[in-house]
C-alpha positions in Angstrom: 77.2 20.9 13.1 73.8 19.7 11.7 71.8 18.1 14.5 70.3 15.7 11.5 74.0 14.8 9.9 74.6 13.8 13.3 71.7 11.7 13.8 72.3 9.8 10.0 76.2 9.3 11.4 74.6 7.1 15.2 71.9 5.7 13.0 74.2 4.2 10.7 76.7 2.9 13.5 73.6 1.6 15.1 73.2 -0.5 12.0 75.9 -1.4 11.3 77.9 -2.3 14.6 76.3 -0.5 17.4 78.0 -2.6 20.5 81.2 -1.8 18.9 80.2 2.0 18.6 79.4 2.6 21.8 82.7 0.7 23.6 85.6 0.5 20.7 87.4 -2.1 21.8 89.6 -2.8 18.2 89.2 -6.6 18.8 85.3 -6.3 19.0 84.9 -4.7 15.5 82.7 -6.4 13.1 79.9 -7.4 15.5 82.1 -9.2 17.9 80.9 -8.6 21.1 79.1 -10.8 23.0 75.8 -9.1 24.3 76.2 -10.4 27.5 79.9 -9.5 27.9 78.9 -6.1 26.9 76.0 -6.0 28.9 78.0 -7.1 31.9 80.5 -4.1 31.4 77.8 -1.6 32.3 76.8 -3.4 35.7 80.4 -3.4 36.7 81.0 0.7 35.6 77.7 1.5 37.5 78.6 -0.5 40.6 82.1 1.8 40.9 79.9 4.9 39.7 77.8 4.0 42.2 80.4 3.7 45.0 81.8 7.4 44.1 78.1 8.6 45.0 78.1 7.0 48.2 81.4 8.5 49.0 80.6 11.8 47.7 77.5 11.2 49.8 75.1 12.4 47.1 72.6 12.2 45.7 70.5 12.8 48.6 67.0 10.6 46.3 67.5 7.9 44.0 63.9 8.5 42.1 65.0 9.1 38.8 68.2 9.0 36.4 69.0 10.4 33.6 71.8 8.2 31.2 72.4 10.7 28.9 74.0 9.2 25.4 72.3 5.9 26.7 72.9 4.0 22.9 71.5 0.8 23.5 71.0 1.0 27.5 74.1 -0.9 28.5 74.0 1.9 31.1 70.5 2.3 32.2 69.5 -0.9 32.9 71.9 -1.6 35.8 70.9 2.1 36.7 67.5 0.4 37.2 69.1 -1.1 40.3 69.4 1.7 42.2 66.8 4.1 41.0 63.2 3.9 40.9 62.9 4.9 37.4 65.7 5.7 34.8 65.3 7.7 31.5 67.3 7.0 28.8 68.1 9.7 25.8 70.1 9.6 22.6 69.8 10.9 19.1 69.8 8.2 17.4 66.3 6.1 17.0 68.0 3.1 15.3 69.9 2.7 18.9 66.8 3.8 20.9 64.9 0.7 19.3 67.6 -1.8 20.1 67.5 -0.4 23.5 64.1 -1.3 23.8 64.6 -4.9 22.6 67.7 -5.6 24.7 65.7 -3.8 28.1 65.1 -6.1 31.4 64.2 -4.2 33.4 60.4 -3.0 32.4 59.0 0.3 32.9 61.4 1.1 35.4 63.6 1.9 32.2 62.5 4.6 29.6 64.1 5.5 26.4 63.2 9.0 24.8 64.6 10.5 21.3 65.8 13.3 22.0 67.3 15.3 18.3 67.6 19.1 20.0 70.4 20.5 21.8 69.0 21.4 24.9 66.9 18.9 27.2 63.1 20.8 27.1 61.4 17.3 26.9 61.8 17.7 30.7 60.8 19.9 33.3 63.4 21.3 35.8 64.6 20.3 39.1 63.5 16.7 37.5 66.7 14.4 38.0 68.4 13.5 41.0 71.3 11.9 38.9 72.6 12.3 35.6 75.5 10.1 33.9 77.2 10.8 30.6 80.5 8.9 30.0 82.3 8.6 26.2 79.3 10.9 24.7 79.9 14.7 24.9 83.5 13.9 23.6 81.6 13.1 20.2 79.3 16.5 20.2 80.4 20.1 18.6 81.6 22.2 21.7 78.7 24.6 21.6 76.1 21.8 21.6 78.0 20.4 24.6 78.1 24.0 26.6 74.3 23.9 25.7 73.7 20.1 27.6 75.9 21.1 30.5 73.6 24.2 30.7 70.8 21.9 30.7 72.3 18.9 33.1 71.8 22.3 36.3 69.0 22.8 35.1 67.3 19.4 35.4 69.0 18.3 38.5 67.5 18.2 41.5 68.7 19.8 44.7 71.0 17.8 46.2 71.6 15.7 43.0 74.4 14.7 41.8 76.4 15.2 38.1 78.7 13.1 37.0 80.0 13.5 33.2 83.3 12.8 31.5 84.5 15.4 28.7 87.8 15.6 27.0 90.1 19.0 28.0 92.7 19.8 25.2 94.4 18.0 22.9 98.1 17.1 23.5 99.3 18.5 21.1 97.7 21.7 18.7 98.6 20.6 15.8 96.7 17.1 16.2 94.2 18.7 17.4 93.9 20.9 14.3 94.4 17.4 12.6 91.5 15.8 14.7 89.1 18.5 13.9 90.0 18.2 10.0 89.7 14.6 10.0 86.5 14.8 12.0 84.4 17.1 9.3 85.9 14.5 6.9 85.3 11.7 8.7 81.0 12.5 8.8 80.9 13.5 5.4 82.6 10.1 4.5 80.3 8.0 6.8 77.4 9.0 5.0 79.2 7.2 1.9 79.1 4.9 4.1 83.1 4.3 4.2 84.9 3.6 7.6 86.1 6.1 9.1 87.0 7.2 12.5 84.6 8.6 15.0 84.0 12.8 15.5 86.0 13.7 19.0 86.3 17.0 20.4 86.6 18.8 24.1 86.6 21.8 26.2 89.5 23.3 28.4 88.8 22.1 32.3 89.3 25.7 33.1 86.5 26.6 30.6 84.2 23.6 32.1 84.9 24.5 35.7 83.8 28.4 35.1 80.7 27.1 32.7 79.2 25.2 35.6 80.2 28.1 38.0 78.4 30.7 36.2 75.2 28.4 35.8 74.5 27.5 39.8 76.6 24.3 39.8 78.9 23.1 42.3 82.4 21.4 41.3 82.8 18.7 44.4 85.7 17.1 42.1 87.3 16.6 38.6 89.4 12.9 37.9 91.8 12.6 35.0 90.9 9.5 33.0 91.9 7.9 30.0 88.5 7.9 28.2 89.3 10.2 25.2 92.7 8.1 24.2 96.3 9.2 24.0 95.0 12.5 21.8 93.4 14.2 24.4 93.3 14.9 28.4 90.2 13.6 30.3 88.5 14.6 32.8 85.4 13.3 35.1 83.2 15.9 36.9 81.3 15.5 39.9 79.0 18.0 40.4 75.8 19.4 42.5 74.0 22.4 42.7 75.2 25.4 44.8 
């Protein structure tokens, strides 16, 4: 998958309904949610995020975040609250600038462009927390492999790792439909017609021995019901071994 079709697709959304891209909630679409009801949502899914750490008793620094997939920082900001500083990263500029313009919280929040599939803008052993929900499910397997790669390699000792991902689809043959209508769906976008969004996943099992075989530590993985009825999905909590 082209790293610059897949910047025009989140630039587009970002113009054209980016609160509705990032949570699609059917009875928001056409602009419909209210910024502050949106914005809202993020400080309520940080404060339980927030509450699995201190149960998992990790991370063991709260200097900096990493909101990886940050759109327009309905995540980082209320990240702000609990770190000192909080980077946000996405492909998309368009959503990046919005970001910016809907930010509260100062220089405590940072949002970076970030168009390659690996994380290099930053050094290693950098993050003591990274987040990533409703994100990788929308990125080409081997770009995802790539970033989970990367996640160990930025995160600090005795950080902490929490990303969902869809597993398998629920049945082959939709999946073998989802995949179809998801090359159709970003050629079609950039025709600007409405289509659905690009969804794809990774096998737990194949997650699990990725993060194994690259230093990390599995502490737990949650089903969920982020990917929809289509596909399993799972949260990982993970440090470094």
């Amino acid at each position: 998958m082209d790293r610059g079709t897949d910047q025009r697709y989140w630039d587009e959304q970002a113009r054209t309904d980016p609160m509705w891209a990032i949570l699609t909630d059917p009875v928001k679409r056409g602009r419909r949610w209210d910024p502050e009801e949106f914005f809202s949502s993020g400080v309520r899914e940080i404060a339980a995020v927030m509450e699995r750490a201190a149960r998992l008793g990790l991370p063991a620094a709260r200097r900096r975040a990493l909101d990886f997939g940050c759109g327009v920082g309905r995540l980082s900001q209320p990240l702000a609250d609990y770190f000192e500083a909080v980077h946000g990263v996405d492909i998309s500029q368009v959503m990046l600038e919005q970001a910016r313009e809907f930010n509260r919280q100062g220089e405590r929040c940072q949002y970076v462009w970030n168009s390659a599939p690996d994380l290099r803008i930053f050094e290693s052993r950098f993050f003591d927390f990274i987040y990533s929900r409703i994100t990788l499910q929308h990125i080409p397997p081997l770009q995802v492999e790539s970033y989970l790669k990367e996640f160990l390699r930025v995160l600090m000792p005795g950080g902490l790792l929490l990303f969902q991902l869809p597993g398998r689809s629920v049945h082959a043959y939709r999946g073998m439909a989802a995949r179809m209508a998801n090359r159709l769906a970003r050629s079609l976008n950039l025709l600007h017609a409405p289509v659905a969004m690009y969804m794809n996943g990774i096998s737990r099992e194949r997650v699990i021995s990725l993060l194994q075989n690259h230093g990390g530590k599995v502490i737990e993985v949650e089903a969920n019901g982020d990917a929809g009825p289509q596909y399993e999905s799972f949260l990982y909590a993970v440090t470094l071994r």
